[in-house]
mmJSON file of the N, C-alpha and C atoms, coordinates in Angstrom:
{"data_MODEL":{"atom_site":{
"group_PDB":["ATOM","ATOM","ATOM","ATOM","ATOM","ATOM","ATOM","ATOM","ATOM","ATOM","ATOM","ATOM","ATOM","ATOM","ATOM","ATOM","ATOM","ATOM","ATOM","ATOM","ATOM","ATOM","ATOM","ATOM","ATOM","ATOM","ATOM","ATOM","ATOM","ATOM","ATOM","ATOM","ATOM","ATOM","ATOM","ATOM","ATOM","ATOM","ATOM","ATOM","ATOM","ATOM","ATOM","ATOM","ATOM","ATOM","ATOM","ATOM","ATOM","ATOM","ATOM","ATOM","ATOM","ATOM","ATOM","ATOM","ATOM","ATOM","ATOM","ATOM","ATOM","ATOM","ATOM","ATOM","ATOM","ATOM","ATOM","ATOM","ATOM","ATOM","ATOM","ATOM","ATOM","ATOM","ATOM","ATOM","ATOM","ATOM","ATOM","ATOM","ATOM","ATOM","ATOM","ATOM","ATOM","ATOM","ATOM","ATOM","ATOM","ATOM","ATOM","ATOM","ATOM","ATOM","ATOM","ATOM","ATOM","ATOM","ATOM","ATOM","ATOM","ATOM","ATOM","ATOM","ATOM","ATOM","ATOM","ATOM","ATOM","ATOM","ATOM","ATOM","ATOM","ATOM","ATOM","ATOM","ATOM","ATOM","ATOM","ATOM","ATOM","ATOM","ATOM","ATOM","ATOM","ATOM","ATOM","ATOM","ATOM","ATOM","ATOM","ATOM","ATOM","ATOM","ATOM","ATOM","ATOM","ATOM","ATOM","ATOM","ATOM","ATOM","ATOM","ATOM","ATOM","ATOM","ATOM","ATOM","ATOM","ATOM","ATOM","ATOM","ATOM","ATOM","ATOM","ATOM","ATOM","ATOM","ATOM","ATOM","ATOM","ATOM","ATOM","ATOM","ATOM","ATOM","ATOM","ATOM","ATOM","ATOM","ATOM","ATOM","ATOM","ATOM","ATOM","ATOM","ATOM"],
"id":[1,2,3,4,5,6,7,8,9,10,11,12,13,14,15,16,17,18,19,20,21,22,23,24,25,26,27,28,29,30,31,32,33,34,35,36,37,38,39,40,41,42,43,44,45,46,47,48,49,50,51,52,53,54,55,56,57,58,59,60,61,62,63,64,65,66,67,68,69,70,71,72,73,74,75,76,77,78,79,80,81,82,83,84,85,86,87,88,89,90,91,92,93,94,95,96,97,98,99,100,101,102,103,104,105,106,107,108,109,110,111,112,113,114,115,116,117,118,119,120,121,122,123,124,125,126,127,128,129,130,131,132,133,134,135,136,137,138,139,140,141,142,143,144,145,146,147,148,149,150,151,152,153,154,155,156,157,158,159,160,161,162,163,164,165,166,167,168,169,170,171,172,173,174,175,176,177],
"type_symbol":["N","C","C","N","C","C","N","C","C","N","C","C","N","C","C","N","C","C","N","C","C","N","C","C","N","C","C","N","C","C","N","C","C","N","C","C","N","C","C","N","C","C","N","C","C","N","C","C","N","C","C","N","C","C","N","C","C","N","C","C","N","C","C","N","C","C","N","C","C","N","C","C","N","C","C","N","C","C","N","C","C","N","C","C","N","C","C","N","C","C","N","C","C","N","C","C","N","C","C","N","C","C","N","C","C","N","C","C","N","C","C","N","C","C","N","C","C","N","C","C","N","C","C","N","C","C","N","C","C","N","C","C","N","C","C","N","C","C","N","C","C","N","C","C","N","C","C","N","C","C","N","C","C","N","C","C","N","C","C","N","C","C","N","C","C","N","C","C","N","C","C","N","C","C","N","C","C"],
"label_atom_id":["N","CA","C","N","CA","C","N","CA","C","N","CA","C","N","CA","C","N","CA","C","N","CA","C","N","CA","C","N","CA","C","N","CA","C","N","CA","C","N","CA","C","N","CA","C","N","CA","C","N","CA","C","N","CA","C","N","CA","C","N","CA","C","N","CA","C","N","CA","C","N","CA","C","N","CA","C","N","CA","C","N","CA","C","N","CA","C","N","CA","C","N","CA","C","N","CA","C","N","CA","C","N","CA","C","N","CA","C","N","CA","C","N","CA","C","N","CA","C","N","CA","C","N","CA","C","N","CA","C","N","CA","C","N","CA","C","N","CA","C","N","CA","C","N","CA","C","N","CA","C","N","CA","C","N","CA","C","N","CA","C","N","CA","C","N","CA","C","N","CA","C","N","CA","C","N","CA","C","N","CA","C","N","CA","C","N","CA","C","N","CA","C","N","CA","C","N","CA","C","N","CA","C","N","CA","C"],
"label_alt_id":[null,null,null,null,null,null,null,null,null,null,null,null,null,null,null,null,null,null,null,null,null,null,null,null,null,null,null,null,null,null,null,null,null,null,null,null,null,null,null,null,null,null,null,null,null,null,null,null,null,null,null,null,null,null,null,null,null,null,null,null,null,null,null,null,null,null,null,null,null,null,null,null,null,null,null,null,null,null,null,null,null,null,null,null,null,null,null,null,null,null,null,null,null,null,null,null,null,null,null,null,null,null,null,null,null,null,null,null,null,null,null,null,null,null,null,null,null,null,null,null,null,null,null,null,null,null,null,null,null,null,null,null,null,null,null,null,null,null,null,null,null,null,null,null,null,null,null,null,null,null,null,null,null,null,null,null,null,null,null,null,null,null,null,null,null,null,null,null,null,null,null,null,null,null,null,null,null],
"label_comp_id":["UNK","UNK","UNK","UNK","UNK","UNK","UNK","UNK","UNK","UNK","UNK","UNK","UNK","UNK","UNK","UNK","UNK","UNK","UNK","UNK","UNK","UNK","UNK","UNK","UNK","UNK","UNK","UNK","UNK","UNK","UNK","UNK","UNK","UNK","UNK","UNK","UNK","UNK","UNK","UNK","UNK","UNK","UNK","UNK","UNK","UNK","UNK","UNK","UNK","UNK","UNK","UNK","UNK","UNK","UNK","UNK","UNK","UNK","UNK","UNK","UNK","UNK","UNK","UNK","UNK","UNK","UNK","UNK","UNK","UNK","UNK","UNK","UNK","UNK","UNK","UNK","UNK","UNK","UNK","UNK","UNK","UNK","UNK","UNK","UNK","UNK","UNK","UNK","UNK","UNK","UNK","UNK","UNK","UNK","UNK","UNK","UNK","UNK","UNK","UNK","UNK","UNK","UNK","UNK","UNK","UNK","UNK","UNK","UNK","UNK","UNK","UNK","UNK","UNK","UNK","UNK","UNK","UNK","UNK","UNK","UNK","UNK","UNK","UNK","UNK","UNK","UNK","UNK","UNK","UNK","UNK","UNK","UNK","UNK","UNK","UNK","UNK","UNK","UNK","UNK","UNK","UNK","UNK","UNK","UNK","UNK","UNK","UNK","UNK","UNK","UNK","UNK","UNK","UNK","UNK","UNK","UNK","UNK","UNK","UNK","UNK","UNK","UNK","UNK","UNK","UNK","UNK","UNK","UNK","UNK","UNK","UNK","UNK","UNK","UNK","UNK","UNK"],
"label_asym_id":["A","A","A","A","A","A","A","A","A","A","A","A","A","A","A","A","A","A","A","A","A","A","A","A","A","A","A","A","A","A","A","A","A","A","A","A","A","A","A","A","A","A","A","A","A","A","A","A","A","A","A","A","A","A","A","A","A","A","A","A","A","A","A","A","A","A","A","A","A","A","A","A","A","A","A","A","A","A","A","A","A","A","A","A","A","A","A","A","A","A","A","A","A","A","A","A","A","A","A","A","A","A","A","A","A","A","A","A","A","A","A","A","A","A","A","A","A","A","A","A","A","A","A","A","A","A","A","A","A","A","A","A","A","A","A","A","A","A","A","A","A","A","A","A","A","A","A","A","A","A","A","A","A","A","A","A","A","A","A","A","A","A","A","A","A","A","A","A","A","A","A","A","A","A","A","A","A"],
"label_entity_id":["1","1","1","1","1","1","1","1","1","1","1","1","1","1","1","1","1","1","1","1","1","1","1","1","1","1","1","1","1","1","1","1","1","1","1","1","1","1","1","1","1","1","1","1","1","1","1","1","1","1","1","1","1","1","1","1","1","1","1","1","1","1","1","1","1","1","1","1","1","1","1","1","1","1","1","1","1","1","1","1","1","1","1","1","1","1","1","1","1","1","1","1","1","1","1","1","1","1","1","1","1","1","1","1","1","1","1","1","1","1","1","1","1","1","1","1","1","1","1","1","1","1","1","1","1","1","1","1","1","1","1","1","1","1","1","1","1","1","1","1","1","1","1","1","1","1","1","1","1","1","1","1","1","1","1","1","1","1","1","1","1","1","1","1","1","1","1","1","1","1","1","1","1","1","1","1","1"],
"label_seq_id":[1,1,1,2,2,2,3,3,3,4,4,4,5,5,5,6,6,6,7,7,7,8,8,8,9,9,9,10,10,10,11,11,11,12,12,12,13,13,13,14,14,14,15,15,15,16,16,16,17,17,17,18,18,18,19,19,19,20,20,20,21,21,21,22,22,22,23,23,23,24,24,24,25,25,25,26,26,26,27,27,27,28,28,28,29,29,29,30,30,30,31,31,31,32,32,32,33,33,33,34,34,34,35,35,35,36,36,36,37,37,37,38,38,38,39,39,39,40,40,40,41,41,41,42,42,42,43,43,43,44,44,44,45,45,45,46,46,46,47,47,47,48,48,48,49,49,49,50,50,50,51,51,51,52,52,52,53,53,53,54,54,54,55,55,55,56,56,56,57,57,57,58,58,58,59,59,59],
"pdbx_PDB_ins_code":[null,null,null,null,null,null,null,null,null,null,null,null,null,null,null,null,null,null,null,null,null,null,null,null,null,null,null,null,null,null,null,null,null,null,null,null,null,null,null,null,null,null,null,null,null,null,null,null,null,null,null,null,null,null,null,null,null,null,null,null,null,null,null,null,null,null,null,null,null,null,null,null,null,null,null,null,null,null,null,null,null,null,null,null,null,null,null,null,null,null,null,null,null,null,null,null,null,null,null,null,null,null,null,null,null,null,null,null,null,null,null,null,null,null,null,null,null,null,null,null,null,null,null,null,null,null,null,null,null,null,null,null,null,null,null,null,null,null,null,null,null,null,null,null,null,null,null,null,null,null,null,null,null,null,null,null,null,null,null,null,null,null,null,null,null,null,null,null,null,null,null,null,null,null,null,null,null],
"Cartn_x":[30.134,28.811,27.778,27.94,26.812,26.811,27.939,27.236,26.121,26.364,25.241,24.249,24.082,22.448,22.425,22.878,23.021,22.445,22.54,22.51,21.128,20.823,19.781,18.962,18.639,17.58,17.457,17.906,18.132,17.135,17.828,16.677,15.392,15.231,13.814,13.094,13.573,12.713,12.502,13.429,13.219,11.56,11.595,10.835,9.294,9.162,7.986,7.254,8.443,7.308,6.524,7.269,6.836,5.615,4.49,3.34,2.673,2.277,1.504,-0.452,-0.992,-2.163,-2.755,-2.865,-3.605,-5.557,-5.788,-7.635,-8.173,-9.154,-9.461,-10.7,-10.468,-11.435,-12.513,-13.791,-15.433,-16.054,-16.081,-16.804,-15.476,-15.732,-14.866,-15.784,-15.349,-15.757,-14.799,-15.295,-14.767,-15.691,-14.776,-15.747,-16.768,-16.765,-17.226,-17.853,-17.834,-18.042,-18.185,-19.293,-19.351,-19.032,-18.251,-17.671,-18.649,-19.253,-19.772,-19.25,-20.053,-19.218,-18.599,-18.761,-18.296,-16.588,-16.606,-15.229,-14.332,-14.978,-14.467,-13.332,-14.638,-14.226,-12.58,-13.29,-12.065,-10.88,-10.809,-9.789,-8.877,-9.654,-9.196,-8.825,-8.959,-8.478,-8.018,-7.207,-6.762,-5.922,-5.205,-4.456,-4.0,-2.565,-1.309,-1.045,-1.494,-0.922,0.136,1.472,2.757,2.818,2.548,2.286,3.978,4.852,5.76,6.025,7.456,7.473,6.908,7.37,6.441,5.498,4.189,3.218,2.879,2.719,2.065,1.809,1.209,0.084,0.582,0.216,0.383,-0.634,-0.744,-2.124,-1.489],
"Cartn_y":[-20.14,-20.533,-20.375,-20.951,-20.576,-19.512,-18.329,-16.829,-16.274,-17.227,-16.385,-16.74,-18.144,-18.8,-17.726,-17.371,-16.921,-15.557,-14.61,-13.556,-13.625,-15.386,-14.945,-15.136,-15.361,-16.108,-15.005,-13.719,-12.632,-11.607,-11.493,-11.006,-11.098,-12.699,-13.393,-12.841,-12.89,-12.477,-11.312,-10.134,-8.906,-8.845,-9.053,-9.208,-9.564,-10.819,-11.639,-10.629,-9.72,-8.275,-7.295,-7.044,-6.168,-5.774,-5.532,-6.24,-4.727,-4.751,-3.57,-3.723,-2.976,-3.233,-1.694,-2.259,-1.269,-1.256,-0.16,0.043,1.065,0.434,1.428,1.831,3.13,4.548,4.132,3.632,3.604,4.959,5.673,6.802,8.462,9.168,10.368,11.287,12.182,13.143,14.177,15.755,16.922,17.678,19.073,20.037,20.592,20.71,21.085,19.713,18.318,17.37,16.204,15.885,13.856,13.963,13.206,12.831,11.842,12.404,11.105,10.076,8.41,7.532,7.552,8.582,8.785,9.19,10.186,10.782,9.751,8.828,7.825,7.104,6.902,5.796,6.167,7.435,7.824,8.819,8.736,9.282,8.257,7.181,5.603,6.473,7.115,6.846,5.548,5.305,4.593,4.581,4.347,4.425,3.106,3.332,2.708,2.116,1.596,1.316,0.288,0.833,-0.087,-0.083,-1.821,-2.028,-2.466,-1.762,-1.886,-1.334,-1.637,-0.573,0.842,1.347,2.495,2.891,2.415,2.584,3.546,3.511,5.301,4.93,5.764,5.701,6.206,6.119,6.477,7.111,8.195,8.23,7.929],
"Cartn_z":[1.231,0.778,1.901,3.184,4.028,4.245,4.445,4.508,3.253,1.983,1.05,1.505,2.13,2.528,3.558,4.663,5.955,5.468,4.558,3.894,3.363,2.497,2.134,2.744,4.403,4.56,5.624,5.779,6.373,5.736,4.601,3.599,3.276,3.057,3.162,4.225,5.249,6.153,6.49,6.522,6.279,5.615,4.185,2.859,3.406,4.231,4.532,5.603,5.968,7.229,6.669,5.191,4.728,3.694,3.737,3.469,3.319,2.34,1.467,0.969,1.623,0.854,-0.257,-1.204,-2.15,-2.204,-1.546,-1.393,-2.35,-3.139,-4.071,-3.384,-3.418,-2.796,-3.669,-3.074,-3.482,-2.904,-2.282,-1.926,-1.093,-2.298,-2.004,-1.441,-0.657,-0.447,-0.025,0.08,0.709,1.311,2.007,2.302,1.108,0.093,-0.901,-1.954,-1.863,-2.666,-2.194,-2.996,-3.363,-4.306,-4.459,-5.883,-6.502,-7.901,-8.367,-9.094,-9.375,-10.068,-11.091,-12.204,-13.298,-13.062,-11.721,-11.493,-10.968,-10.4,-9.734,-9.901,-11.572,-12.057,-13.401,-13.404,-14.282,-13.688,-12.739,-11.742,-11.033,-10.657,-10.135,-8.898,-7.821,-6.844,-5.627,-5.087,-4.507,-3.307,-2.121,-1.345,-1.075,-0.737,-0.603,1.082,1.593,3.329,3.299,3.923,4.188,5.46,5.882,7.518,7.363,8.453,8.591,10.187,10.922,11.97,12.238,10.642,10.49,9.657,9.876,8.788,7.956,7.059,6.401,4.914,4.707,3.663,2.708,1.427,0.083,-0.538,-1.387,-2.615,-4.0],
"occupancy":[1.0,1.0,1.0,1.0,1.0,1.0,1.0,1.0,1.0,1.0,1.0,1.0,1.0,1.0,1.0,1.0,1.0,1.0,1.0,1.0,1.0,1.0,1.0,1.0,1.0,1.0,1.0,1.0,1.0,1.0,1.0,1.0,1.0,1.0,1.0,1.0,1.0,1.0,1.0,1.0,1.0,1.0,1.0,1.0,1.0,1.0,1.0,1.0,1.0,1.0,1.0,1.0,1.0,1.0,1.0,1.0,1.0,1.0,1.0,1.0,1.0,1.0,1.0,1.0,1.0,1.0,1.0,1.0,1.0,1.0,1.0,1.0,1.0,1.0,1.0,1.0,1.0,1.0,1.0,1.0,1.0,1.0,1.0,1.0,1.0,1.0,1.0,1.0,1.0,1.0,1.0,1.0,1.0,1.0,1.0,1.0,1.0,1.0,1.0,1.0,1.0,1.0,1.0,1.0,1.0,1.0,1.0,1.0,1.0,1.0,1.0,1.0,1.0,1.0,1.0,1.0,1.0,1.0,1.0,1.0,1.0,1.0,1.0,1.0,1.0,1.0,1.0,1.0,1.0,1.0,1.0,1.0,1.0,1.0,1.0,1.0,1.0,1.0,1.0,1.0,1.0,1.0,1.0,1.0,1.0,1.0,1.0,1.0,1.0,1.0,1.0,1.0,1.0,1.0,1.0,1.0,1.0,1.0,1.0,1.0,1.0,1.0,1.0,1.0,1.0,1.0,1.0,1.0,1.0,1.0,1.0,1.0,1.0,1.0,1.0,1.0,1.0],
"B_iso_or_equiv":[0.0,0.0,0.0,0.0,0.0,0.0,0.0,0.0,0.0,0.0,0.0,0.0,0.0,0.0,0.0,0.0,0.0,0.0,0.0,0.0,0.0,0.0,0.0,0.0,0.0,0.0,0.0,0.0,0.0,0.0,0.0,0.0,0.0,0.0,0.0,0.0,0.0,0.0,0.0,0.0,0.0,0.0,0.0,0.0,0.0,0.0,0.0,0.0,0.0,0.0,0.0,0.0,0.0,0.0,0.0,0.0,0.0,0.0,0.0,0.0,0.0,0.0,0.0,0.0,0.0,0.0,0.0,0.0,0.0,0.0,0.0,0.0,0.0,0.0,0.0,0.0,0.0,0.0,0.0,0.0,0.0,0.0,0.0,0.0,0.0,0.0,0.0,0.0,0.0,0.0,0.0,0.0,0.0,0.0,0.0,0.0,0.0,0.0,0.0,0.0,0.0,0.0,0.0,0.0,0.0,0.0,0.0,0.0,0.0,0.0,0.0,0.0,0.0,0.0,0.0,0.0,0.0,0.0,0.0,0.0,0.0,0.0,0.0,0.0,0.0,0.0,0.0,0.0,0.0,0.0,0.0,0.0,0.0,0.0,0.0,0.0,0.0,0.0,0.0,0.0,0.0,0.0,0.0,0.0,0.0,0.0,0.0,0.0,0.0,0.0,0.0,0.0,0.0,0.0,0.0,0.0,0.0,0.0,0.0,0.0,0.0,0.0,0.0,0.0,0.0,0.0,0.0,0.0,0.0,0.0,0.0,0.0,0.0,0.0,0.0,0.0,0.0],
"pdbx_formal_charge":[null,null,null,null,null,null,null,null,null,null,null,null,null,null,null,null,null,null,null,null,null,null,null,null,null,null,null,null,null,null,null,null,null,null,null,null,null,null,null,null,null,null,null,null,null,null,null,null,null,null,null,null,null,null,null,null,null,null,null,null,null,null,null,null,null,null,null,null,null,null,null,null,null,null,null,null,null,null,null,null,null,null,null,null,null,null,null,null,null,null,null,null,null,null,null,null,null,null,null,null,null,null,null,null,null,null,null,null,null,null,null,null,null,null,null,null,null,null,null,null,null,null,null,null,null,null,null,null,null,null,null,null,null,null,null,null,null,null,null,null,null,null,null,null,null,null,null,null,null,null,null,null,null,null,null,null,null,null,null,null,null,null,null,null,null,null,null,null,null,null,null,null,null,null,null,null,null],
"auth_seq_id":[1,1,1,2,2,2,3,3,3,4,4,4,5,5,5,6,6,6,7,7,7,8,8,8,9,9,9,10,10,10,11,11,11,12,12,12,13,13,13,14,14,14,15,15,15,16,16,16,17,17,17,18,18,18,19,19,19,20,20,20,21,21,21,22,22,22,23,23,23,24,24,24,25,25,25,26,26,26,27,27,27,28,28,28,29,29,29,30,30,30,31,31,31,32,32,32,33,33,33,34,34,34,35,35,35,36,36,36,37,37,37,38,38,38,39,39,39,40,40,40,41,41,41,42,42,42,43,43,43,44,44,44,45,45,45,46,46,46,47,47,47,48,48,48,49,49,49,50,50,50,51,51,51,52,52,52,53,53,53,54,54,54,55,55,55,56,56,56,57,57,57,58,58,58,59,59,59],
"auth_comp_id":["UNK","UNK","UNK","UNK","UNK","UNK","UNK","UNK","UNK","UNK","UNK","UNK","UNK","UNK","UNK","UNK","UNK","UNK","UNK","UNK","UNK","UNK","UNK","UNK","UNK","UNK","UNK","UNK","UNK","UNK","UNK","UNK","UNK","UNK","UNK","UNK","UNK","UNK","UNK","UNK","UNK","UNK","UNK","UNK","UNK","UNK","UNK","UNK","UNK","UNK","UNK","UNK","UNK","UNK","UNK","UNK","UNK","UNK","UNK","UNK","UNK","UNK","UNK","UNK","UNK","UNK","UNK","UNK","UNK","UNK","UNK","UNK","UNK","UNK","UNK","UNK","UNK","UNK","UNK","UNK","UNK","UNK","UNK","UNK","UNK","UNK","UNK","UNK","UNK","UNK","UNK","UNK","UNK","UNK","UNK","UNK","UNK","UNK","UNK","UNK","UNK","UNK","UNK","UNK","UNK","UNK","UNK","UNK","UNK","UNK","UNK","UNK","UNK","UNK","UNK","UNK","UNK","UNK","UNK","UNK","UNK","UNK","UNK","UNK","UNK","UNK","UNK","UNK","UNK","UNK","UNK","UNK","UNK","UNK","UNK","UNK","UNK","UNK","UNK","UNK","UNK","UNK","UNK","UNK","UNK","UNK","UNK","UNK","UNK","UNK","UNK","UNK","UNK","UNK","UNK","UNK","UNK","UNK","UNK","UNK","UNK","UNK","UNK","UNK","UNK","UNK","UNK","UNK","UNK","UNK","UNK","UNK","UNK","UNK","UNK","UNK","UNK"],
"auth_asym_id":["A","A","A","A","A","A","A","A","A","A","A","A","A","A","A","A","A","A","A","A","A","A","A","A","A","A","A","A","A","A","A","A","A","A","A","A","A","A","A","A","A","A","A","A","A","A","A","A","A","A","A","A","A","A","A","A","A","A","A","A","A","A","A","A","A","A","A","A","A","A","A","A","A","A","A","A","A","A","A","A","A","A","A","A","A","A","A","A","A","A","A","A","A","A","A","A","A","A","A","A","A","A","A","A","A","A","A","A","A","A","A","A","A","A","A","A","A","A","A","A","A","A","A","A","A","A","A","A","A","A","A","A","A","A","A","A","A","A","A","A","A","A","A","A","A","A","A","A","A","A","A","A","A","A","A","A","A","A","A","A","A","A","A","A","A","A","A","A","A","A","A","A","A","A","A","A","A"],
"auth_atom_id":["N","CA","C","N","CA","C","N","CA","C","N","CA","C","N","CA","C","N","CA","C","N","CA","C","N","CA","C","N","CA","C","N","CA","C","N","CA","C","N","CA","C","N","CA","C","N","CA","C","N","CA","C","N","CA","C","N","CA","C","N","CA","C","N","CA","C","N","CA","C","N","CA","C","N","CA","C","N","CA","C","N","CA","C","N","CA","C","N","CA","C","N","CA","C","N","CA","C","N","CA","C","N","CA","C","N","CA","C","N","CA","C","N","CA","C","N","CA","C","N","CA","C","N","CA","C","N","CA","C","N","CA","C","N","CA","C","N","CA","C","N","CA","C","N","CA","C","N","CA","C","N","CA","C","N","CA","C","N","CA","C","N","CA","C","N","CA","C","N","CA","C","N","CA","C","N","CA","C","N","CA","C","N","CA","C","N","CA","C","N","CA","C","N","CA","C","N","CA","C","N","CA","C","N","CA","C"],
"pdbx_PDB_model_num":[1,1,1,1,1,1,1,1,1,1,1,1,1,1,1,1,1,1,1,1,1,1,1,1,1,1,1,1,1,1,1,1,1,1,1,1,1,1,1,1,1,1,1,1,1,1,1,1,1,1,1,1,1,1,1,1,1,1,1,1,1,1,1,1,1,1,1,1,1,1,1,1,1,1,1,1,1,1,1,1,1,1,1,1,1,1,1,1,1,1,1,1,1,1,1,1,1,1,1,1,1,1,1,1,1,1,1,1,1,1,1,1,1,1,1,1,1,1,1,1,1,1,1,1,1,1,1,1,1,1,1,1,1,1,1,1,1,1,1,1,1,1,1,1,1,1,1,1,1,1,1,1,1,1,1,1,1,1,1,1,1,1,1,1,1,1,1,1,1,1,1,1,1,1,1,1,1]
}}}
């Protein structure tokens, strides 16, 4: 029985590092574009950041 606590409280904490934020893109652009609000809004862009040892991004 204490290895499952021991197990879970291993886990737990693993879990409590790992911490995600989702940012929704208000202003796009490119070499070629502003995106206007209409595209924006119906495209939903967004990005993914997972702060972890190794961070990196999502679209």
């Amino acid at each position: 029985m204490k290895y499952l606590v021991s197990l879970g409280l291993l886990l737990t904490t693993g879990l409590a590092n790992a911490v995600s934020y989702d940012c929704v893109v208000t202003k796009k652009l490119d070499f070629e574009n502003v995106y206007q609000p209409a595209q924006m809004e119906k495209y939903k862009f967004s990005t993914r950041i997972h702060d972890s040892d190794k961070p990196k991004v999502d679209r």
